[in-house]
C-alpha positions in Angstrom: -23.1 -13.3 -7.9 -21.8 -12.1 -11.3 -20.2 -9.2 -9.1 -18.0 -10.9 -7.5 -16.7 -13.1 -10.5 -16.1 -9.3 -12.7 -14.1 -8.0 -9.9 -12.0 -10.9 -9.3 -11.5 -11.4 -12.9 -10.3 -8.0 -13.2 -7.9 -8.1 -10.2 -6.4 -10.6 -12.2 -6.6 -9.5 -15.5 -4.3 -6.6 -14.4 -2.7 -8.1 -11.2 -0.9 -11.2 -13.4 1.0 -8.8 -16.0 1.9 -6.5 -13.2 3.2 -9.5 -11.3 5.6 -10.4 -14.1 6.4 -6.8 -14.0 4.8 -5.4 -16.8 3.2 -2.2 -16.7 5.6 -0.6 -14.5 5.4 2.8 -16.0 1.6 2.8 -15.3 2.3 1.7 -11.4 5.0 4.9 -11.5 2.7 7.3 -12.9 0.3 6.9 -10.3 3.3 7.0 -7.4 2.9 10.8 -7.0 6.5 11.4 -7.5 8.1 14.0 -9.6 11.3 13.0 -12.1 13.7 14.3 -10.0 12.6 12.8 -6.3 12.4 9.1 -8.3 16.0 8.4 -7.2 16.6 5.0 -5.3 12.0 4.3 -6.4 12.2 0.5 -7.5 9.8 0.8 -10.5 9.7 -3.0 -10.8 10.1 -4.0 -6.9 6.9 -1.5 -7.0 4.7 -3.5 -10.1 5.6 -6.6 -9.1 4.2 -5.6 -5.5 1.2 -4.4 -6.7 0.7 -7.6 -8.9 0.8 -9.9 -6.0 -1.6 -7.7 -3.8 -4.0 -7.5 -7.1 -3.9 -11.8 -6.7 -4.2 -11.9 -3.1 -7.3 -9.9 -3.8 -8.3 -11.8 -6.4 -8.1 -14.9 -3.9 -10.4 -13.1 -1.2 -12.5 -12.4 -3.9 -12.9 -16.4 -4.8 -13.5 -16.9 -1.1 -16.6 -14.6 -1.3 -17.8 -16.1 -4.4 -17.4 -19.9 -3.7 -19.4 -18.7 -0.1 -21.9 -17.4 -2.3 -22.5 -19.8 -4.4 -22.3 -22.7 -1.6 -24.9 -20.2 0.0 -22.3 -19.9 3.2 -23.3 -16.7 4.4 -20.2 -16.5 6.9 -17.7 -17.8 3.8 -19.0 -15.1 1.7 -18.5 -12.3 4.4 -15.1 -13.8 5.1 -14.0 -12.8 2.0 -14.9 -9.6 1.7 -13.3 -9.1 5.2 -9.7 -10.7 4.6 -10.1 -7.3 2.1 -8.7 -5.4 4.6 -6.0 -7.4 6.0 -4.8 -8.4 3.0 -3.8 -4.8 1.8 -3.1 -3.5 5.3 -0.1 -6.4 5.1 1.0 -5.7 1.9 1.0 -1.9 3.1 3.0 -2.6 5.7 5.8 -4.7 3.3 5.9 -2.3 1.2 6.5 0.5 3.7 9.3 -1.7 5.1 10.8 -2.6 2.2 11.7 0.8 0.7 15.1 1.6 0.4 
């Protein structure tokens, strides 16, 4: 039970700063792109991205823990299953936003 609550405080210890759009330079570090090809990369558009996939996270991971601790076996699997979905639709927004 304590695992859940450790990972979704950390999704949102670092997804609420990066939602505000702090921390970019850590988010473009990690991009794989070299000085030269980061012409037209939206360092912020990027963070701020990031941040609100770290709190969607964050939100599955509530779901798991409140079906833990109501001892809702399905509600605690549901979380950890919207997992998936949840960054396969931020993938997808961020593939179709890029300029």
């Amino acid at each position: 039970m304590i695992i859940p609550a450790v990972i979704m405080a950390a999704f949102l210890a670092v997804g609420i700063p990066f939602s505000l759009g702090k921390g970019s330079e850590f988010i473009t570090s990690f991009s794989g792109k070299k000085e030269q090809q980061k012409d037209g990369f939206d360092a912020e558009r990027q963070t701020k991205l990031m941040g609100s996939l770290m709190i969607a996270c964050a939100g599955c991971m509530l779901i798991a823990l409140i079906g833990k601790l109501a001892g809702s076996g399905w509600l605690h699997t549901a979380g950890y299953c919207l997992l998936v979905p949840c960054a396969v639709v931020f993938t997808v927004i961020d593939m179709n936003g890029k300029k």
